[in-house]
N, C-alpha and C positions, 0 to 999 in steps of 0.2 A: 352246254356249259355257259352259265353266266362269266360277266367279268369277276364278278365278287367270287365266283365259284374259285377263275384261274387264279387271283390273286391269292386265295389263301394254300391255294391246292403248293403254288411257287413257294410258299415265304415258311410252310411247313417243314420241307424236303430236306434234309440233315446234309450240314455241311462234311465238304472231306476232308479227313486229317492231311496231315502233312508226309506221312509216313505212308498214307497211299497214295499221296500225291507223288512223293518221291518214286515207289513202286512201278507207278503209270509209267512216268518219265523212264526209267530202266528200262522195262518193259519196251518202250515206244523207239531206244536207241538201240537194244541186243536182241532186241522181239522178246515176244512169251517163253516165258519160261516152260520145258517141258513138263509131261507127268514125272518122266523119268529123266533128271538133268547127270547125263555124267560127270562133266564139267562144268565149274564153277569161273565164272568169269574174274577176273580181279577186281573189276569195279564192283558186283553185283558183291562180291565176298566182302570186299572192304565196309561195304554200304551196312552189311547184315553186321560185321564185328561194330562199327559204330554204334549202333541200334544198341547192341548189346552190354557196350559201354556206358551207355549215357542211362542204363539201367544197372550197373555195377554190378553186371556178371561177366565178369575179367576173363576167369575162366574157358566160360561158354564162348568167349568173343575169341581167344585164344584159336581154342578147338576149332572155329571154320578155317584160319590158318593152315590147319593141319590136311583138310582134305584137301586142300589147292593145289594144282597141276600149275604150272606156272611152265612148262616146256613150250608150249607157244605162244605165251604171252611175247609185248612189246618190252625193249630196254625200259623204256620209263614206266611203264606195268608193274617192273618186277622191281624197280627203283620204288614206285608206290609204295608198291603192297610191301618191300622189306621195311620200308620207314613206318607205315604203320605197325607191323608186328613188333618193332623193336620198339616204338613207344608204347605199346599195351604190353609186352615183357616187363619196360621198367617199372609202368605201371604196378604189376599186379607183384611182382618179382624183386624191386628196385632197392627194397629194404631188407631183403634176404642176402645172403652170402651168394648169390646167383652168379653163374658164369655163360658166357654166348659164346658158344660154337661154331662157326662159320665157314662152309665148304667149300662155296664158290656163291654166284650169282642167282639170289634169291634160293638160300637155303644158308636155314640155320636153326639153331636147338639152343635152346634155355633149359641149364643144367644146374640141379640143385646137389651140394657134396652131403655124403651120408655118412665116408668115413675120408679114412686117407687115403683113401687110392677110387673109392668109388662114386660113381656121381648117378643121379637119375634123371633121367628126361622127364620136364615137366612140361614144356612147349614146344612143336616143332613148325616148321615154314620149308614145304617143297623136300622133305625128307623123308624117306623109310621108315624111319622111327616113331614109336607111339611114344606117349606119354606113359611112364612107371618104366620105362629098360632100363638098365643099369648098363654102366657101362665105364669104364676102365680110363680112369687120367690120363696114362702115361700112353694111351695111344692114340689118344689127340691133342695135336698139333693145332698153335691159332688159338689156342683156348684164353679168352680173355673177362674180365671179371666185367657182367651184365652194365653196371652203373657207369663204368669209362670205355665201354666196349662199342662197336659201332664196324665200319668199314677199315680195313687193314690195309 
């Protein structure tokens, strides 16, 4: 190989986004991700809900929320990941009648009312619950309106 060869072989080679740059860098701090990943790490979840943000699907960004184990997560993990979740709720949520739920530490439900007495899950963080249950006012407690709602 000439020099002229290596110089254009270099200056052809596709630069790399930022978003597999970011990848790398994950990758290079919790190792590879598996085929099959049980668990989702908080940072690696938070990373994918922003991605899915900054493309205006709220929704979608919501739902990685929902499969998060956050049981062995650190305090300030679960301090993260609730402050994220609760700004993409108000986000997608903030102009609706929406109420948050809040059980204990890093877990919570963004609930939409359907009548007087019923409400449906529309986002959850560290819960049992899907999205579409219904579920009953009066037998939770802590129930505060999504836009003034936060830590009690």
């Amino acid at each position: 190989m000439t020099a002229a060869t290596t110089a254009t072989a270099t200056s052809t080679r596709p630069s790399r986004t930022l978003e597999e740059l970011v990848d790398r860098l994950i990758d290079a701090v919790f190792g590879p991700e598996p085929a099959v990943q049980p668990r989702t790490s908080p940072a690696r979840a938070i990373h994918e809900a922003r991605q899915l943000r900054r493309i205006r699907e709220l929704d979608q960004a919501l739902a990685v929320f929902a499969e998060l184990d956050l049981s062995e997560a650190t305090q300030s993990e679960v301090c993260w990941t609730y402050t994220e979740f609760l700004d993409l709720a108000r986000r997608r949520f903030g102009g609706d009648d929406a109420w948050l739920y809040r059980t204990g530490n890093g877990r919570a439900a963004v609930l939409i009312p359907l009548d007087e007495g019923t409400l449906e899950v529309r986002a959850v963080l560290g819960m049992r619950w899907r999205p579409g249950k219904l579920v009953s006012r009066r037998s939770l407690r802590g129930l505060r309106l999504l836009h003034k709602g936060g830590p009690e």
